[in-house]
N, CA and C atoms as a LAMMPS dump frame, in Angstrom:
ITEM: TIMESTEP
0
ITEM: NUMBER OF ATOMS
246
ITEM: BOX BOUNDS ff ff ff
-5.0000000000000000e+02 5.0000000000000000e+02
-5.0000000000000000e+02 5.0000000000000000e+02
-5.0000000000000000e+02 5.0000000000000000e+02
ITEM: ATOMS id mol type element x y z
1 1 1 N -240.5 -72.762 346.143
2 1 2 C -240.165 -74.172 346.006
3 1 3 C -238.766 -74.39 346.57
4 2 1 N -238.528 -75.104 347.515
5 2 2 C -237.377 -75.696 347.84
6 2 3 C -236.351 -76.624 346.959
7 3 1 N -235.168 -76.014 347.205
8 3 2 C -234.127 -76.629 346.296
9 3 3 C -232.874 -77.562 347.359
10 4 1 N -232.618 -78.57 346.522
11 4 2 C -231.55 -79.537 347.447
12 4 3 C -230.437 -78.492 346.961
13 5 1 N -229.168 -78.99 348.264
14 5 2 C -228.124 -78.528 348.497
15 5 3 C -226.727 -79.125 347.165
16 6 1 N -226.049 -78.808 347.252
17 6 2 C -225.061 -79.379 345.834
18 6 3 C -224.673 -80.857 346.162
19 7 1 N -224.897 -81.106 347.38
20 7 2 C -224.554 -82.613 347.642
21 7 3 C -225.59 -83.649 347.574
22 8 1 N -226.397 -82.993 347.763
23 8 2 C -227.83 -84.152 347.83
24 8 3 C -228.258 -84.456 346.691
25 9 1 N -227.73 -83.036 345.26
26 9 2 C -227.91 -82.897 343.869
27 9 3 C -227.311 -84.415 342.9
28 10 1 N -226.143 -84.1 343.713
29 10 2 C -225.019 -84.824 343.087
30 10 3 C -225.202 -86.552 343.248
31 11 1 N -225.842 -86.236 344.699
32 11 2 C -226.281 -88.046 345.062
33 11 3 C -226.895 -88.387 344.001
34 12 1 N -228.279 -87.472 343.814
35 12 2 C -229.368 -87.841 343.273
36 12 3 C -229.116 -88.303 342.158
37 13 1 N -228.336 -87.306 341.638
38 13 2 C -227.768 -87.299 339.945
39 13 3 C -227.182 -88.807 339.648
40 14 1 N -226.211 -88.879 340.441
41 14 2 C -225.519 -90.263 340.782
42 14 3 C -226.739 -91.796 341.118
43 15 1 N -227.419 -91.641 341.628
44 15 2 C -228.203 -92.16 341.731
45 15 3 C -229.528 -92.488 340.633
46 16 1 N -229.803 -91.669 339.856
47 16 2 C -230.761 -91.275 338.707
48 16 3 C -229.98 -92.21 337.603
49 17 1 N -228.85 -91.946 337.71
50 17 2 C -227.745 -92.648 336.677
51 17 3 C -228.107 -94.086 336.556
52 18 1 N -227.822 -94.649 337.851
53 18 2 C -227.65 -96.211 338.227
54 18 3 C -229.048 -96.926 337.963
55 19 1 N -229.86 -96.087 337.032
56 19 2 C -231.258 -97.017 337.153
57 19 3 C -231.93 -96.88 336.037
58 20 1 N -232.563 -98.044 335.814
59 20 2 C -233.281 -97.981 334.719
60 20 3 C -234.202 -97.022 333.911
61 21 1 N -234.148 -97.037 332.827
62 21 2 C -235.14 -95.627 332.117
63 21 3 C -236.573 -95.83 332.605
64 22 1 N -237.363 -96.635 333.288
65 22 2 C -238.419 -97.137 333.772
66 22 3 C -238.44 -96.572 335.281
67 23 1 N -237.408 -96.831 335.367
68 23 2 C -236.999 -96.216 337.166
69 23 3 C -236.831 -95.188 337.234
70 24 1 N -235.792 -94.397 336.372
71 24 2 C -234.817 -93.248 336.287
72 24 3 C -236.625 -92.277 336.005
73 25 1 N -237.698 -92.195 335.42
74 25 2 C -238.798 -91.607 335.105
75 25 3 C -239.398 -91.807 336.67
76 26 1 N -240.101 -92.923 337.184
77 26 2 C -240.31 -93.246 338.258
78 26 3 C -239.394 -92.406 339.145
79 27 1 N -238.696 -92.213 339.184
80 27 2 C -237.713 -91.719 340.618
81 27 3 C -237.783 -89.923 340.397
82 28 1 N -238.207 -89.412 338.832
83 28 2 C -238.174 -88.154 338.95
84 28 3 C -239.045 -87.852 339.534
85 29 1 N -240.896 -88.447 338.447
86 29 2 C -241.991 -88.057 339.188
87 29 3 C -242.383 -87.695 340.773
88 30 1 N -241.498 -88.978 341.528
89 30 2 C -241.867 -89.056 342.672
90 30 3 C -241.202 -87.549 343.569
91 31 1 N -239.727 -87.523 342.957
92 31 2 C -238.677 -86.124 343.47
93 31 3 C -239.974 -84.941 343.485
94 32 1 N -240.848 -85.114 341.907
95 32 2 C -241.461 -83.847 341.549
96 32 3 C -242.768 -83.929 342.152
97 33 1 N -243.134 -84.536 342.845
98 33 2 C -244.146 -84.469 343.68
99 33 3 C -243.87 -83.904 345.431
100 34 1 N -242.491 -84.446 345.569
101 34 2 C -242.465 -84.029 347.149
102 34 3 C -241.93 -82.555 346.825
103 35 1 N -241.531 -81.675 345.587
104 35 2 C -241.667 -80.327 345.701
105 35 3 C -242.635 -79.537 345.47
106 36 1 N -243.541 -79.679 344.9
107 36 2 C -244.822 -78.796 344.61
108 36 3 C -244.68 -78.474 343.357
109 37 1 N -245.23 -76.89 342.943
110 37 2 C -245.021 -76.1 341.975
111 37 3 C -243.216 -75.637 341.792
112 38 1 N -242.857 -75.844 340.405
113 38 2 C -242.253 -75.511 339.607
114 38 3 C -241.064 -76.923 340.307
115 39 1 N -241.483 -77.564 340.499
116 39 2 C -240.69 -78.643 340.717
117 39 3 C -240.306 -79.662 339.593
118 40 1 N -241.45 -79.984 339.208
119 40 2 C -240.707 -80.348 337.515
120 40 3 C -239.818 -79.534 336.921
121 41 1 N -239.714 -78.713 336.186
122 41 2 C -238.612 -78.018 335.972
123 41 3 C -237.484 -77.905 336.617
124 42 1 N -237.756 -78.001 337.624
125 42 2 C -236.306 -78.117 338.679
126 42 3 C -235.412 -79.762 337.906
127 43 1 N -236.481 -80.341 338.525
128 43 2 C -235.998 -81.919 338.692
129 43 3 C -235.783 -82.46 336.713
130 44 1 N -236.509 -81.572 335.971
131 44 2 C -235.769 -81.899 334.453
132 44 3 C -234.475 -81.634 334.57
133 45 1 N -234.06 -80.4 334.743
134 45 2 C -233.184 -79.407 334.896
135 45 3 C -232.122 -80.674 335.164
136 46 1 N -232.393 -80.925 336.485
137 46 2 C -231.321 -81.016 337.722
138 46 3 C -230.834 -83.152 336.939
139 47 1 N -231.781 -83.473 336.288
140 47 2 C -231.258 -85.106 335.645
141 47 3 C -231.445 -84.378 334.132
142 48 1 N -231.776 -83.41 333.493
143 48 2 C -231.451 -83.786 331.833
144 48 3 C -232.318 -84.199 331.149
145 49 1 N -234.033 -84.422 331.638
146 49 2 C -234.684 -85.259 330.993
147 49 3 C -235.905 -84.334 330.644
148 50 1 N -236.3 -84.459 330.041
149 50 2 C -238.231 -83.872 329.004
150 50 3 C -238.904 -84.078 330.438
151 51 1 N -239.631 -82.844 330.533
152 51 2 C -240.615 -83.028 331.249
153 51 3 C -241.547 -83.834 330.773
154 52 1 N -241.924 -84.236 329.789
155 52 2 C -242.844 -85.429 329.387
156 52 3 C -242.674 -86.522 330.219
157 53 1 N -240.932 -86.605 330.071
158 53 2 C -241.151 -88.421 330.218
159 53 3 C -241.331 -88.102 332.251
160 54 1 N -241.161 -87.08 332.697
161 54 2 C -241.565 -87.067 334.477
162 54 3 C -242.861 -87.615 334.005
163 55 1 N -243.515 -87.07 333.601
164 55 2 C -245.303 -86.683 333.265
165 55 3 C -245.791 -88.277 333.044
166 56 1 N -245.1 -89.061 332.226
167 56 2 C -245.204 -90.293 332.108
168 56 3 C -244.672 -91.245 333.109
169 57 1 N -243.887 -91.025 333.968
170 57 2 C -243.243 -91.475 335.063
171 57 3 C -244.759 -91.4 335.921
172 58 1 N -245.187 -90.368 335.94
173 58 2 C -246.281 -90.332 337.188
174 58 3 C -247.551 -90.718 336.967
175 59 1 N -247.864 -91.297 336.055
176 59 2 C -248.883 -91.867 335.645
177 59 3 C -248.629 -93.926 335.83
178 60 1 N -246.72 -93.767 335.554
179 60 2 C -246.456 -95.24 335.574
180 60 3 C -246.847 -95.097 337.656
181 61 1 N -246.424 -94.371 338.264
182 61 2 C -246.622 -94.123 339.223
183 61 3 C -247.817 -95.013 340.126
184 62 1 N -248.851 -93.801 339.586
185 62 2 C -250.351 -93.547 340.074
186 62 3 C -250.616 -95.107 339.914
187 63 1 N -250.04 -96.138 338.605
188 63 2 C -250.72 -97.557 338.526
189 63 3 C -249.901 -98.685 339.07
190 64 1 N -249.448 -98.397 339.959
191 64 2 C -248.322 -99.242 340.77
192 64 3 C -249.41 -99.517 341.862
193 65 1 N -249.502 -100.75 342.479
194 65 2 C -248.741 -101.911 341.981
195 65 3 C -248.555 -102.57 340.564
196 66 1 N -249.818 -102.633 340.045
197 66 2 C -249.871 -103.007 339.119
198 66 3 C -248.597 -102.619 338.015
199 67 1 N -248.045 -103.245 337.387
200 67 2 C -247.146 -102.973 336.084
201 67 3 C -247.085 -103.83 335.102
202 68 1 N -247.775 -103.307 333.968
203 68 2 C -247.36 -104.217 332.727
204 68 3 C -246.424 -104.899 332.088
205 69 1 N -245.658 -103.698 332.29
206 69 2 C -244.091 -104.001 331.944
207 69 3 C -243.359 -104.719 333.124
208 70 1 N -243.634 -105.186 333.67
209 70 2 C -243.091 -106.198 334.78
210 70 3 C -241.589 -106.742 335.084
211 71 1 N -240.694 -106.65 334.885
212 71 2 C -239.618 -107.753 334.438
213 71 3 C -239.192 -107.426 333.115
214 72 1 N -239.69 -106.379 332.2
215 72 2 C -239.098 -106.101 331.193
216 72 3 C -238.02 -104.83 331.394
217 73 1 N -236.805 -104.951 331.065
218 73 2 C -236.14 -104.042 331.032
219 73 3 C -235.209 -103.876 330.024
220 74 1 N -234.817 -102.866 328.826
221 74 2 C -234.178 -102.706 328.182
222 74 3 C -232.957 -102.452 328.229
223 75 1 N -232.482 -103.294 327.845
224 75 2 C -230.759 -103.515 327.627
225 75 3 C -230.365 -102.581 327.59
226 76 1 N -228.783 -102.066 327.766
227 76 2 C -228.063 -100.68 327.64
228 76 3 C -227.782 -100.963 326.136
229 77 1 N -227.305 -99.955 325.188
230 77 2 C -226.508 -100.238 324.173
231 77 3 C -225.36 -100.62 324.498
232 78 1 N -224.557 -100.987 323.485
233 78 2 C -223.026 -101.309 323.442
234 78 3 C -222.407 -99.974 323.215
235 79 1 N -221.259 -99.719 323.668
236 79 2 C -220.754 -98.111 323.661
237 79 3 C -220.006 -98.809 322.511
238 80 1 N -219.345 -98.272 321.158
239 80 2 C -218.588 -98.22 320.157
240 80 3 C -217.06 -97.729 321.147
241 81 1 N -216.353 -98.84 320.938
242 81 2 C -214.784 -98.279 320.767
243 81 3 C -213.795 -97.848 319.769
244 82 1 N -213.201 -96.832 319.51
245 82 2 C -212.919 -96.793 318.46
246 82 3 C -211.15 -97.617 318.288
């Protein structure tokens, strides 16, 4: 299985950041499809996240266009200052 370079990591990472938990799932699945085998694990690894929620990402995937959740997107929390 092919692995990105520390810069393309870092985009990604950076990039994975800037997007919604709807997206941020969406954007793994898709990473974990253009590697093959043991690519999930990579791509948990490499953003921090349950291979579940890839697993659920690619199913939101597979039913695109279509989306239920349409226009719904969940708010960030408020960070506590102390």
């Amino acid at each position: 299985m092919p692995v990105y370079d520390a810069r393309v990591e870092r985009q990604m990472v950076n990039f994975y950041g800037s997007l919604s938990e709807k997206d941020r799932r969406r954007y793994a699945a898709v990473e974990t499809a253009k590697l093959g085998h043991g690519g999930q694990a990579y791509i948990a690894r490499l953003f921090g996240c349950d291979p579940e929620t890839i697993a659920v990402g690619a199913q939101d995937v597979e039913e695109l266009p279509s989306d239920a959740a349409a226009g719904r997107v969940r708010k960030k929390g408020r960070s506590q200052e102390s």
